[in-house]
Kinemage of the C-alpha trace (Angstrom):
@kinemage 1
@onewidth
@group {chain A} dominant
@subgroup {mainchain}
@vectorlist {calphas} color= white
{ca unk a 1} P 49.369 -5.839 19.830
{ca unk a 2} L 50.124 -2.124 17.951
{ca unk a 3} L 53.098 -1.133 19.739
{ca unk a 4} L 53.098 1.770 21.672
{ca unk a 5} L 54.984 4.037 19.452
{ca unk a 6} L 52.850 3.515 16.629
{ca unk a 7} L 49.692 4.372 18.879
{ca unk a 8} L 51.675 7.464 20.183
{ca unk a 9} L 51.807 8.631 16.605
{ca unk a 10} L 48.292 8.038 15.836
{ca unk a 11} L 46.600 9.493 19.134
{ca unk a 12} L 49.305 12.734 18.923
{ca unk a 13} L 52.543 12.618 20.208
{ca unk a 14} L 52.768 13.279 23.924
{ca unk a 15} L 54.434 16.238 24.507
{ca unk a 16} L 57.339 16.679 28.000
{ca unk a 17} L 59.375 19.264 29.023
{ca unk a 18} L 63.050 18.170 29.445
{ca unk a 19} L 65.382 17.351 26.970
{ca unk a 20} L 67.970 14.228 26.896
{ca unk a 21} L 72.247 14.208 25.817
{ca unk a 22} L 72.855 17.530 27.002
{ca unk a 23} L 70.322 19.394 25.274
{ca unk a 24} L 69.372 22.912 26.625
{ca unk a 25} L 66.207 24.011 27.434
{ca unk a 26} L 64.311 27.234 26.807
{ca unk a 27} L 60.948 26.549 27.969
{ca unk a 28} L 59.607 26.458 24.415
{ca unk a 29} L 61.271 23.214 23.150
{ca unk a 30} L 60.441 19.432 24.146
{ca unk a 31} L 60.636 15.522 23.364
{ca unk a 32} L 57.928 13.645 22.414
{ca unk a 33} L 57.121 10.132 24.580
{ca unk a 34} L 57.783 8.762 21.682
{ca unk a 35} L 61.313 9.772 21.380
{ca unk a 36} L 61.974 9.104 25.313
{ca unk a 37} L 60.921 5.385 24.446
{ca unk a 38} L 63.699 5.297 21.953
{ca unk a 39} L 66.168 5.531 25.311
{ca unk a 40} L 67.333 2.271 26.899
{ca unk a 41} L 67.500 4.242 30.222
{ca unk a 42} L 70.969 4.704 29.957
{ca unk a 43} L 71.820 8.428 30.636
{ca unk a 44} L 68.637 9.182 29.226
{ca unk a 45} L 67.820 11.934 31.510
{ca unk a 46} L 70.825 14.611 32.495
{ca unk a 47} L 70.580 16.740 35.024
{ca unk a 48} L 70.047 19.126 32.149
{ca unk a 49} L 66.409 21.031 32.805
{ca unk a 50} L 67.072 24.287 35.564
{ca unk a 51} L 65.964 23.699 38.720
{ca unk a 52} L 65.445 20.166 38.949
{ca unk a 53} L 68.227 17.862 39.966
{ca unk a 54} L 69.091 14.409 38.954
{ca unk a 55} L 67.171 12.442 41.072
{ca unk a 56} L 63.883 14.571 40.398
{ca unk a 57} L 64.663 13.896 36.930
{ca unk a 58} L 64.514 10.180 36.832
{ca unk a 59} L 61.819 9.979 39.050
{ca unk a 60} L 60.125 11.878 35.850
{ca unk a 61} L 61.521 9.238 34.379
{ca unk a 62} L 60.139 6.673 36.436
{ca unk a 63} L 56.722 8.102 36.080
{ca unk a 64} L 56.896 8.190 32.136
{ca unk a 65} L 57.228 4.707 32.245
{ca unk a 66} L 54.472 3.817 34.599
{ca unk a 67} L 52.404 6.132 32.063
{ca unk a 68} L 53.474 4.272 29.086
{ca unk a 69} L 52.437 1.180 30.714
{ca unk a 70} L 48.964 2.471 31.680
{ca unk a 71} L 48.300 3.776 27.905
{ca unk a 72} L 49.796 0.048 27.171
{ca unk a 73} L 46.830 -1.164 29.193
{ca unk a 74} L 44.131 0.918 27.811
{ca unk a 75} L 45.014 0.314 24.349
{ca unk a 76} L 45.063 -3.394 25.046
{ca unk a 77} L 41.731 -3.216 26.028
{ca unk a 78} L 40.426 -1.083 23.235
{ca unk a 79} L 42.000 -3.148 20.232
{ca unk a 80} L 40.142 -6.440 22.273
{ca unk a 81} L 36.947 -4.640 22.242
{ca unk a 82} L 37.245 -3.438 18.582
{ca unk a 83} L 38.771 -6.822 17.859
{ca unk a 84} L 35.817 -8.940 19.549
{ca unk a 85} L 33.081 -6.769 17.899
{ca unk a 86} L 34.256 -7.070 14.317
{ca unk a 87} L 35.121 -10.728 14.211
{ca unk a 88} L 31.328 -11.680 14.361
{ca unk a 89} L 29.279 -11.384 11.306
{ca unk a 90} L 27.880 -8.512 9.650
{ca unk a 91} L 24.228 -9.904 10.743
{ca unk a 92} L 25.856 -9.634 14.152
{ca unk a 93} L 26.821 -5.946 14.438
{ca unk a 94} L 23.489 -5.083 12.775
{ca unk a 95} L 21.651 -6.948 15.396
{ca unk a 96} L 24.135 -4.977 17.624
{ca unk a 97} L 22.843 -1.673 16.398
{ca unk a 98} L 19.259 -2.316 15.647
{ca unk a 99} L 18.389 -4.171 18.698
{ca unk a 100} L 16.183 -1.911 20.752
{ca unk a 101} L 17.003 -1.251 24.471
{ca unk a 102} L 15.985 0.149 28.018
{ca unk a 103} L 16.663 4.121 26.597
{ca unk a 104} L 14.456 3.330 23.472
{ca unk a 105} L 11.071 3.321 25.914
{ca unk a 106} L 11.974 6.193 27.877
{ca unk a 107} L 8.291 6.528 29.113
{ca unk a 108} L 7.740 2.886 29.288
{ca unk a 109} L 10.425 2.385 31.987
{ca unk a 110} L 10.803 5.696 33.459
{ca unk a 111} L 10.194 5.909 37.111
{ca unk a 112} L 6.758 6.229 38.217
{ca unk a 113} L 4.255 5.381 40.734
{ca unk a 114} L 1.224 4.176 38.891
{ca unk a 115} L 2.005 2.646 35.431
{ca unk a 116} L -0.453 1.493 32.767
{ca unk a 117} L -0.094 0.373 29.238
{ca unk a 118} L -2.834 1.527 26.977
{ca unk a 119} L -4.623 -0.761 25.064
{ca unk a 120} L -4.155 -0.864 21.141
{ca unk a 121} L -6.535 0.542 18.913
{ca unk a 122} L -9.702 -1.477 17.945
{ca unk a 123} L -9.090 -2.811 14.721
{ca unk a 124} L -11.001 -2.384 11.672
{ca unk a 125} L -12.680 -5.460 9.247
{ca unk a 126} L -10.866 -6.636 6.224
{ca unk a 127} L -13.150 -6.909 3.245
{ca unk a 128} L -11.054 -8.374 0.904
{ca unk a 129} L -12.588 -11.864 1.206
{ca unk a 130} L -15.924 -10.427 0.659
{ca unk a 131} L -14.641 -9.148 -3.603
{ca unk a 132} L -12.106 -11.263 -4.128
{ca unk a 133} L -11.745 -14.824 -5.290
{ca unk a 134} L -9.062 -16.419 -3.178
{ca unk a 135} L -6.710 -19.149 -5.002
{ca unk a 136} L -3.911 -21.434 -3.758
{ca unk a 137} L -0.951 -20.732 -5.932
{ca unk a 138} L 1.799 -23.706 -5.903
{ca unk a 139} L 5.058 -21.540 -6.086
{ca unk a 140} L 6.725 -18.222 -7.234
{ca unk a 141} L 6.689 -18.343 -10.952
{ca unk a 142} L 4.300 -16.603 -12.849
{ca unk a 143} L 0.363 -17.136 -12.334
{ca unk a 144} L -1.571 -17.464 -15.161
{ca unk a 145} L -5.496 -17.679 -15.225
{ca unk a 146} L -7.150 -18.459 -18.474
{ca unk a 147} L -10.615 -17.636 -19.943
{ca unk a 148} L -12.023 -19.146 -23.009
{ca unk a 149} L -15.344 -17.835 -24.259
{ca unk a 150} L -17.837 -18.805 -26.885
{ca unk a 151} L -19.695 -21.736 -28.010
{ca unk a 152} L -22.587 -20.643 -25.604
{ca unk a 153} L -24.481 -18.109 -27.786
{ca unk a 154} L -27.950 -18.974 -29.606
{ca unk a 155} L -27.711 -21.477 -32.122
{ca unk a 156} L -28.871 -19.543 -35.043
{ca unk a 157} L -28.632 -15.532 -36.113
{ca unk a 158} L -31.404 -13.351 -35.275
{ca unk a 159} L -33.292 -11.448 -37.948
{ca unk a 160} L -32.974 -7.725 -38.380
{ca unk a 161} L -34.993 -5.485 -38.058
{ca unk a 162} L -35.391 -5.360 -41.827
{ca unk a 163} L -36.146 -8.650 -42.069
{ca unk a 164} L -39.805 -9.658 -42.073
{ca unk a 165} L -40.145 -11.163 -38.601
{ca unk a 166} L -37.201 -9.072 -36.974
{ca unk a 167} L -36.287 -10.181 -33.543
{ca unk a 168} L -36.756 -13.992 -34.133
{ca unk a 169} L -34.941 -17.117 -34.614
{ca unk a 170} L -33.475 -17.627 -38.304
{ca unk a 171} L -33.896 -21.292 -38.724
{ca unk a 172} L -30.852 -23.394 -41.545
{ca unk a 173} L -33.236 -23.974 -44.362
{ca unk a 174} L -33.062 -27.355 -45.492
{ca unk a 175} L -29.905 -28.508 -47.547
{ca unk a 176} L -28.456 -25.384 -46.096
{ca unk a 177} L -24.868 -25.229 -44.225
{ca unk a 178} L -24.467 -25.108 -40.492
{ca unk a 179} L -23.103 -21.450 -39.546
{ca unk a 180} L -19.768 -22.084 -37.556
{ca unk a 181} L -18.782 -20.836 -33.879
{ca unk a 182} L -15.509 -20.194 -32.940
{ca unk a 183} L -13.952 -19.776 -29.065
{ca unk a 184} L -11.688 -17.096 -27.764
{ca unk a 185} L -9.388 -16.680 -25.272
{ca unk a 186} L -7.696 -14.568 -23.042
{ca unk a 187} L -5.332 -14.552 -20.170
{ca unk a 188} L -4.109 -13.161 -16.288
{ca unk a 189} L -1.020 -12.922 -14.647
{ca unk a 190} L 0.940 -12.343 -11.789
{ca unk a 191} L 3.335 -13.413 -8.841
{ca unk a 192} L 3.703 -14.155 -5.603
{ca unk a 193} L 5.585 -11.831 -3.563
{ca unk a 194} L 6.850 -12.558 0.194
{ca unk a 195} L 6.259 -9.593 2.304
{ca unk a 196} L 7.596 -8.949 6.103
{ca unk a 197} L 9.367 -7.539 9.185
{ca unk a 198} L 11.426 -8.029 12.125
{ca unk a 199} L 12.030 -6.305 15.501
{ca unk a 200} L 14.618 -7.140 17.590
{ca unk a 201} L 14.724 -6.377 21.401
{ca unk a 202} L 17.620 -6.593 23.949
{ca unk a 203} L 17.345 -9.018 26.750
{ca unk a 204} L 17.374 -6.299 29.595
{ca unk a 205} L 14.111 -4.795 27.767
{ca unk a 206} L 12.341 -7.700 28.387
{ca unk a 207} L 13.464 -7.997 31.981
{ca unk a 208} L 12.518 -4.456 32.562
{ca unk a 209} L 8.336 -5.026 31.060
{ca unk a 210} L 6.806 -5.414 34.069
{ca unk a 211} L 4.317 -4.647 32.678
{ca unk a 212} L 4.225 -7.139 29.598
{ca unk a 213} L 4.553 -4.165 26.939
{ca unk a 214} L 6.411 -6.202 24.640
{ca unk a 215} L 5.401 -9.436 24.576
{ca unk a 216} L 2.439 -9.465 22.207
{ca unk a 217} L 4.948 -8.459 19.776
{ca unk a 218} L 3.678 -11.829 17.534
{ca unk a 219} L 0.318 -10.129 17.783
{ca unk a 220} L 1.241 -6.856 16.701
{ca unk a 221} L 2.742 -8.338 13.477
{ca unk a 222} L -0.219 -10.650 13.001
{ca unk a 223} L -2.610 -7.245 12.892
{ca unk a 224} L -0.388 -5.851 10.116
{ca unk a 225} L -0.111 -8.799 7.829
{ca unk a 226} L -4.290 -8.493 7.940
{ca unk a 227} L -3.721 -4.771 7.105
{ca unk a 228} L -1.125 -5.562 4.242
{ca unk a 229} L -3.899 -8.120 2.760
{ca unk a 230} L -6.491 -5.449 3.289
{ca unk a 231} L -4.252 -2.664 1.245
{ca unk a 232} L -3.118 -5.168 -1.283
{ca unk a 233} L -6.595 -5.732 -3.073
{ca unk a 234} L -7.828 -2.530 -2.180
{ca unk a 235} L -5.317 -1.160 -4.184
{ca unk a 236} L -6.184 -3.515 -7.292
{ca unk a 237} L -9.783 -1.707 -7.848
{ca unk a 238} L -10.005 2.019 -5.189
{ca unk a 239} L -9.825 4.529 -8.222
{ca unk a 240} L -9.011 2.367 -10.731
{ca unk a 241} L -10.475 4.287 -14.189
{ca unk a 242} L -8.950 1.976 -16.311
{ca unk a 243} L -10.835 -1.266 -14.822
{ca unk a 244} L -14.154 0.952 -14.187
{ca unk a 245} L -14.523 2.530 -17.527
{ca unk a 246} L -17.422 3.138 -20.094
{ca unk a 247} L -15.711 0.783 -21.959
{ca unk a 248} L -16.551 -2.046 -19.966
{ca unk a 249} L -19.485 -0.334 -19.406
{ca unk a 250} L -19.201 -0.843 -15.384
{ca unk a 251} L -19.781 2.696 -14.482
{ca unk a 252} L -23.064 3.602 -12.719
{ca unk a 253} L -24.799 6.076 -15.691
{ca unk a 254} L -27.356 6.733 -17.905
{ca unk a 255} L -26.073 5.058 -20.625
{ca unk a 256} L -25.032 2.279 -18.850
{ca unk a 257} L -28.561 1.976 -16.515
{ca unk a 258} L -30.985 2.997 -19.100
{ca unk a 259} L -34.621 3.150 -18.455
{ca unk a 260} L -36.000 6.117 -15.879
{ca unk a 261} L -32.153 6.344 -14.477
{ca unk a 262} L -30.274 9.892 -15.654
{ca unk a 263} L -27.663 10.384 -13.130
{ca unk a 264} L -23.958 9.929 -13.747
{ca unk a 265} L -21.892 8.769 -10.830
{ca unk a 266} L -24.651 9.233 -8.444
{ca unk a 267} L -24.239 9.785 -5.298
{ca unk a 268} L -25.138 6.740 -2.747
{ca unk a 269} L -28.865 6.767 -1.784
{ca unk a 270} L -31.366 3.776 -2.495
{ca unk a 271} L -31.871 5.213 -6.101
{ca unk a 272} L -28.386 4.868 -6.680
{ca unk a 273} L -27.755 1.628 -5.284
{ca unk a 274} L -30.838 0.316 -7.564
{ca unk a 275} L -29.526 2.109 -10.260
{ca unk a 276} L -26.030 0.060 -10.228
{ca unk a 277} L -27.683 -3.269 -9.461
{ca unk a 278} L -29.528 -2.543 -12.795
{ca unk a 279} L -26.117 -1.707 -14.377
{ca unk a 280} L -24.719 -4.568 -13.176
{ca unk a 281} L -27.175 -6.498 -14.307
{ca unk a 282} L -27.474 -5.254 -17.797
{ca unk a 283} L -23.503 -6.830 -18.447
{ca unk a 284} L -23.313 -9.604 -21.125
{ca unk a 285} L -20.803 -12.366 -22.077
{ca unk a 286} L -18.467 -12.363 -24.626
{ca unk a 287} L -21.659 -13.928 -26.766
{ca unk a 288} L -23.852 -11.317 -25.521
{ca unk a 289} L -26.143 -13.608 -23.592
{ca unk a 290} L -26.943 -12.327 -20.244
{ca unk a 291} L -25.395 -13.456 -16.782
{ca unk a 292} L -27.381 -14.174 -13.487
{ca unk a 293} L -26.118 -11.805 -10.753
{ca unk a 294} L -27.984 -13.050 -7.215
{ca unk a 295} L -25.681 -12.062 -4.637
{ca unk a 296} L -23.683 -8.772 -4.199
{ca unk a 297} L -21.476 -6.946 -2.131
{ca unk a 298} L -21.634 -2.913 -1.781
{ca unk a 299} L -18.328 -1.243 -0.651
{ca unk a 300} L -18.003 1.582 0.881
{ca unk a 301} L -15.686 4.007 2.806
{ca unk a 302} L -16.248 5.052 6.376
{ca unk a 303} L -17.760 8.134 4.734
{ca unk a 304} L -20.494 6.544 3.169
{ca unk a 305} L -21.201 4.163 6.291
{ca unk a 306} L -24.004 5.130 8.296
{ca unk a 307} L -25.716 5.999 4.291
{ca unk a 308} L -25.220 2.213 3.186
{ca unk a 309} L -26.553 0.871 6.470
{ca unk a 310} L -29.850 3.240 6.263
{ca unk a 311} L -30.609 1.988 3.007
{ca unk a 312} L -29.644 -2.061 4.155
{ca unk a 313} L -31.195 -2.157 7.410
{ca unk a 314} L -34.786 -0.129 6.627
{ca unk a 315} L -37.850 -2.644 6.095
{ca unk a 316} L -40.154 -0.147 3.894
{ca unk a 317} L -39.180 2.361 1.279
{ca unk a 318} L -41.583 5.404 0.334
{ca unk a 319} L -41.221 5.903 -3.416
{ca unk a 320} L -41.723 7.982 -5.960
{ca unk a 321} L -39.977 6.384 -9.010
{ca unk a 322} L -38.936 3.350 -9.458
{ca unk a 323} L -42.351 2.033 -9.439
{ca unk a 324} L -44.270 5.165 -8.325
{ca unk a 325} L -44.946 8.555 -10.304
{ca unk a 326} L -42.793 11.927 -9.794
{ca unk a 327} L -45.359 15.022 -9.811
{ca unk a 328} L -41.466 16.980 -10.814
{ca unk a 329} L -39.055 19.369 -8.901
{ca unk a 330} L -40.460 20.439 -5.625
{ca unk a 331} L -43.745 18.468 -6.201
{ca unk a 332} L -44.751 15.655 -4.246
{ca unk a 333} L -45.078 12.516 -5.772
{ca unk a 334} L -48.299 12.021 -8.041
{ca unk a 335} L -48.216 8.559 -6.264
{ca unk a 336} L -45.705 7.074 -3.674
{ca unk a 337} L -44.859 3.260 -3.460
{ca unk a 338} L -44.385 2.074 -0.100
{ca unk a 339} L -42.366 -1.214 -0.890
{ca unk a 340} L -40.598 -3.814 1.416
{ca unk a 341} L -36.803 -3.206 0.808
{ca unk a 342} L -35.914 -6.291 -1.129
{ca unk a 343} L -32.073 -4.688 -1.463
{ca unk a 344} L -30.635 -6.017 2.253
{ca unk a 345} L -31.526 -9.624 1.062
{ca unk a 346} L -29.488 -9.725 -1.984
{ca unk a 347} L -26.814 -7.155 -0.771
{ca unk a 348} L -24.237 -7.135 1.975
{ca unk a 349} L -22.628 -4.112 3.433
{ca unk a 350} L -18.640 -3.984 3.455
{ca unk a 351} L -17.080 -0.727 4.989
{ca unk a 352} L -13.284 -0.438 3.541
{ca unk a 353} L -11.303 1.794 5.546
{ca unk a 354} L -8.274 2.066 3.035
{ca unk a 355} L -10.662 3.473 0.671
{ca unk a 356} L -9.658 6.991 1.749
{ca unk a 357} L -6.005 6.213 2.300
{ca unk a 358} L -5.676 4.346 -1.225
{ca unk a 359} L -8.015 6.894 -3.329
{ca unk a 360} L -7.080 10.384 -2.551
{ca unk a 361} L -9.690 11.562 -5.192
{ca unk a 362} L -12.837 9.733 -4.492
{ca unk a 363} L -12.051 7.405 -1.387
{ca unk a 364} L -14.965 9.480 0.314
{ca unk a 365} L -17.553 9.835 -2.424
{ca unk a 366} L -16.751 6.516 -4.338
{ca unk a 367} L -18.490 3.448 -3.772
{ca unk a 368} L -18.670 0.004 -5.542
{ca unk a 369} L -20.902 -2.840 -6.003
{ca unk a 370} L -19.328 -6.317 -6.703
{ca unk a 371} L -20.974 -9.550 -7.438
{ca unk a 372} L -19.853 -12.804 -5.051
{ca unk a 373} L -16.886 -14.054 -6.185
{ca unk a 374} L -17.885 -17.236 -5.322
{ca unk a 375} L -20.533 -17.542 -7.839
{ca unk a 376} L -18.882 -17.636 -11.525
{ca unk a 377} L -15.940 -15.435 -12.513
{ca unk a 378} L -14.858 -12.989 -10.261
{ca unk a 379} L -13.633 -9.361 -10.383
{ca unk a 380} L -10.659 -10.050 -8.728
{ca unk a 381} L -8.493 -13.085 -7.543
{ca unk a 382} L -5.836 -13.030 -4.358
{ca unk a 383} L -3.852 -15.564 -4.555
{ca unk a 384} L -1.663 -17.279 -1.494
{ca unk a 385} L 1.127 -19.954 -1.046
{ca unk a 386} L 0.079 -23.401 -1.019
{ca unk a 387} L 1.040 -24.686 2.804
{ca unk a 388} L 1.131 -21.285 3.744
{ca unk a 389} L -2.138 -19.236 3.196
{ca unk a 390} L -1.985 -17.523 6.668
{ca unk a 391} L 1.115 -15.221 8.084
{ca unk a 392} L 3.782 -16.937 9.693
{ca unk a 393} L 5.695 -15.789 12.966
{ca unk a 394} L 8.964 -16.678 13.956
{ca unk a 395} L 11.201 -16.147 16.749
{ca unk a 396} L 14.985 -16.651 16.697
{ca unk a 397} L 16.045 -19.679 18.244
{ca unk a 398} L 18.609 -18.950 20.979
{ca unk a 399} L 22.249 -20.364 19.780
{ca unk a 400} L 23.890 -20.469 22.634
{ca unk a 401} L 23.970 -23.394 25.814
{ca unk a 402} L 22.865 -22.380 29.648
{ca unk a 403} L 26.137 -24.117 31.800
{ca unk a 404} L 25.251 -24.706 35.975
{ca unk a 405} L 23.806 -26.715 38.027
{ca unk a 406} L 25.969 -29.223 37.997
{ca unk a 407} L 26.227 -29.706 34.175
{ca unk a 408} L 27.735 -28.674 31.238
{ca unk a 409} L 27.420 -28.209 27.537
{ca unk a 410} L 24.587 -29.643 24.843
{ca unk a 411} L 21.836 -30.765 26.263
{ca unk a 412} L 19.321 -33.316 24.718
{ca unk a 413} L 17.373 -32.133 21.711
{ca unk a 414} L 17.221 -32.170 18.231
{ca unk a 415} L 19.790 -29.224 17.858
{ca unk a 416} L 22.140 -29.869 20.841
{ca unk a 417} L 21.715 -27.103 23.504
{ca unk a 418} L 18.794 -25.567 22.380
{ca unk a 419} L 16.079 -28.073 23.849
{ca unk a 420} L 15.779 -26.309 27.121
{ca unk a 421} L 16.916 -22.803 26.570
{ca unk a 422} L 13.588 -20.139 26.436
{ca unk a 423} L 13.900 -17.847 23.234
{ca unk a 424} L 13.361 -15.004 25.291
{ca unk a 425} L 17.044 -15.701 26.845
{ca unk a 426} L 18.145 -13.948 23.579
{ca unk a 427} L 21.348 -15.010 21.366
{ca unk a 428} L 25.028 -15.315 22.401
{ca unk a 429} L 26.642 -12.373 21.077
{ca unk a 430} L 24.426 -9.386 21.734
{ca unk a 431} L 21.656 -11.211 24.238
{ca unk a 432} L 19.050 -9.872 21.391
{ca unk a 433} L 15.574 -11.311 21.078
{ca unk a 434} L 13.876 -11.205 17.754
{ca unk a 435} L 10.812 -11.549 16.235
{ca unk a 436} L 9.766 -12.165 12.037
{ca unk a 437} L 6.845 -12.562 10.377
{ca unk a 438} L 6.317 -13.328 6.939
{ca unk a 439} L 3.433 -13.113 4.805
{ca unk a 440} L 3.350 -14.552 1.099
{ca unk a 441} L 0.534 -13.260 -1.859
{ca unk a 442} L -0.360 -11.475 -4.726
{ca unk a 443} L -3.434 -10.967 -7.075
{ca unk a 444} L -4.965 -9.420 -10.225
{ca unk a 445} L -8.042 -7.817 -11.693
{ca unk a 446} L -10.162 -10.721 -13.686
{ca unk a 447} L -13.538 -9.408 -15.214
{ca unk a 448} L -14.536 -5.944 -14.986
{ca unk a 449} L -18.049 -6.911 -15.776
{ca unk a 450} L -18.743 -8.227 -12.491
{ca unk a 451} L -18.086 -5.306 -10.585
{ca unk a 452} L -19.278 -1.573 -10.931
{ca unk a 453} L -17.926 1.502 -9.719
{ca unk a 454} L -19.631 5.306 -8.907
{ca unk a 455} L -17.683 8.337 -7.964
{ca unk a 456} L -20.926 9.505 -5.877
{ca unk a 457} L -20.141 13.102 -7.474
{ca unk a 458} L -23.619 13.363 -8.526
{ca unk a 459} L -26.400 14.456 -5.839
């Protein structure tokens, strides 16, 4: 224990008026405690201050002493309090100060009549399922996805248009040489990242939730992994120029349409959505044969939500292109189609609400048309642990043994102690409860070709 000199000269030194060994005194001069602890008691305090006599003096004395022994005390208990709180771990004194208590939840707790806990906020669809191929990835290295094209093209040139039949088959003249094919290849990567939280409560909190606040804590965390997943492959494609470019030829265009279509980036209307469905279906392989495209998936932002399910959900459409004759601007049509709408059986409706949050420059306007990723190659690929393709909650397992009732120590149990103690009963240092949850993925882009993109600029 720090002796109680050594504390007098670190806390100040404690000042009294009277003087020992004959000193006089002026009324401006004094000892220190820490001197008068020096003293044996021997003669340590003459009758030397005026007005007070000898007795009165040690009684001072007497007093002193009783207050060193009190300052004794209180240091005692101060250097067990530091000492106790610092020989845990450093885990342990962060739980200490993280661990949220009574005073966090001021309104939660407070004292009031008629109490009521709010239900949480309806929460929106993930869509990520609906453009993205999902994969089981064994571990944390690298990912890599190969493609290998070719070898699937006709099996002779075409002729040219200068040629004297052009557009058909050149045949190998007899004796001649077989032309030769050749493959390519190409490749994706990416890792597996683990992803998630904790939150660690006091035991008293939990005694104080009446009103069961707190408890779907595992719920809470469950709500944001979705939300994380959601985010994650939103972000691979929401305003992505690079992915949706001319180059791949995957934005929604003239020159990428062709035919009666002359809008660029149109905005979404039935026109529109035909309009990309014949852009998507115009994409080639590497061999420039064409691919099938029967299924889609149309995403949109809340923005764009009531438009998309107009267009879905209507039986007829009233035409004038697209089938039927335009008399021009401010004309009305020479002659109008009236056509079942064949678009809600080969197109779903997916309403991302990270659209907006993800594309700060089109996450109102844009919208994008992908083809199943089920069928053939897809856009993009999410890829999850192997054993552990849903989030994972945890909660700390006490580590400390209930003694009563007529027992004591370990009980039965695979870990001694622990086999009948309730989590919520909170660890032994700090009585904190905690809560993880832990969520492991990544992903990539694949193919730009099977997935279009319009920044609905264009009315």
């Amino acid at each position: 224990m720090t002796p109680f000199t050594e504390v007098a000269k670190n806390w100040g030194d404690f000042k009294a008026p009277w003087v020992r060994n004959g000193g006089a005194f002026d009324g401006n001069e004094s000892r220190s405690i820490e001197g008068l602890l020096r003293d044996n008691g021997s003669n340590a305090y003459r009758d030397t201050e005026p007005g007070y006599g000898r007795v009165a003096n040690i009684s001072r004395a007497i007093f002193e002493r009783r207050g060193r022994r009190y300052y004794e005390h209180r240091m005692s208990e101060a250097a067990s309090l530091i000492y106790r709180g610092f020989r845990g771990s450093k885990r342990d004194l962060l739980n200490l100060q993280e661990a949220m208590s009574i005073s966090d939840f001021p309104n939660l707790f407070g004292d009031v009549i008629d109490r009521a806990v709010l239900a949480n906020y309806l929460e929106t669809p993930y869509t990520w399922n609906l453009v993205a191929h999902q994969a089981e990835v064994s571990d944390f290295r690298p990912v890599r996805r190969f493609r290998v094209d070719g070898g699937t093209g006709l099996l002779a040139a075409i002729q040219t248009s200068s040629d004297p039949n052009p557009g058909q088959l050149l045949p190998i003249e007899q004796g001649g040489q077989y032309p030769e094919d050749y493959l390519t290849d190409a490749q994706y990567t990416y890792r597996l990242a683990k992803y998630g939280k904790r939150m660690p409560f006091f035991w008293e909190t939990f005694v104080n939730d009446d009103l069961n606040a707190l408890k779907d804590t595992p719920a809470r965390f469950g709500r944001g992994a979705r939300r994380t997943e959601e985010f994650f492959v939103t972000q691979l494609y929401a305003g992505n120029l690079t992915f949706f470019s001319n180059a791949n030829k995957n934005r929604v265009n003239a020159a990428n349409a062709g035919g009666a279509f002359t809008k660029n980036d149109p905005a979404l209307n039935i026109t529109a959505l035909q309009q990309a469905i014949v852009v998507l279906m115009n994409q080639v392989d590497t061999t420039g044969q064409p691919i099938s495209v029967e299924a889609m998936t149309l995403v949109v932002p809340p923005a764009l939500k009531t438009v998309a399910m107009n267009i879905l959900n209507t039986d007829y459409v009233w035409m004038g292109d697209q089938g039927g004759t335009n008399g021009g601007a401010n004309t009305f049509p020479l002659q109008q189609m009236h056509a079942m709408n064949w678009a809600k059986n080969i197109v779903r409706l997916a309403v991302n609400y990270y659209l907006p949050i993800v594309d700060t420059v089109q996450g109102t306007t844009g919208w994008y048309l992908f083809s199943n990723p089920e069928n053939g190659r897809p856009a993009l690929e999410f890829g999850k642990l192997r054993g552990h393709n849903t989030p994972e909650l945890f909660m700390k397992l006490p580590n400390s043994v209930a003694i009563g009732e007529g027992t004591m120590g370990p009980g039965p149990g695979v870990i001694p102690g622990t086999s009948n103690m309730s989590p919520l009963e909170g660890d032994f240092d700090t009585d904190s409860v905690h809560y993880k949850i832990r969520d492991v993925f990544g992903g990539t882009q694949i193919d730009p070709i099977m997935a279009v993109f319009s920044a609905g600029t264009t009315p």
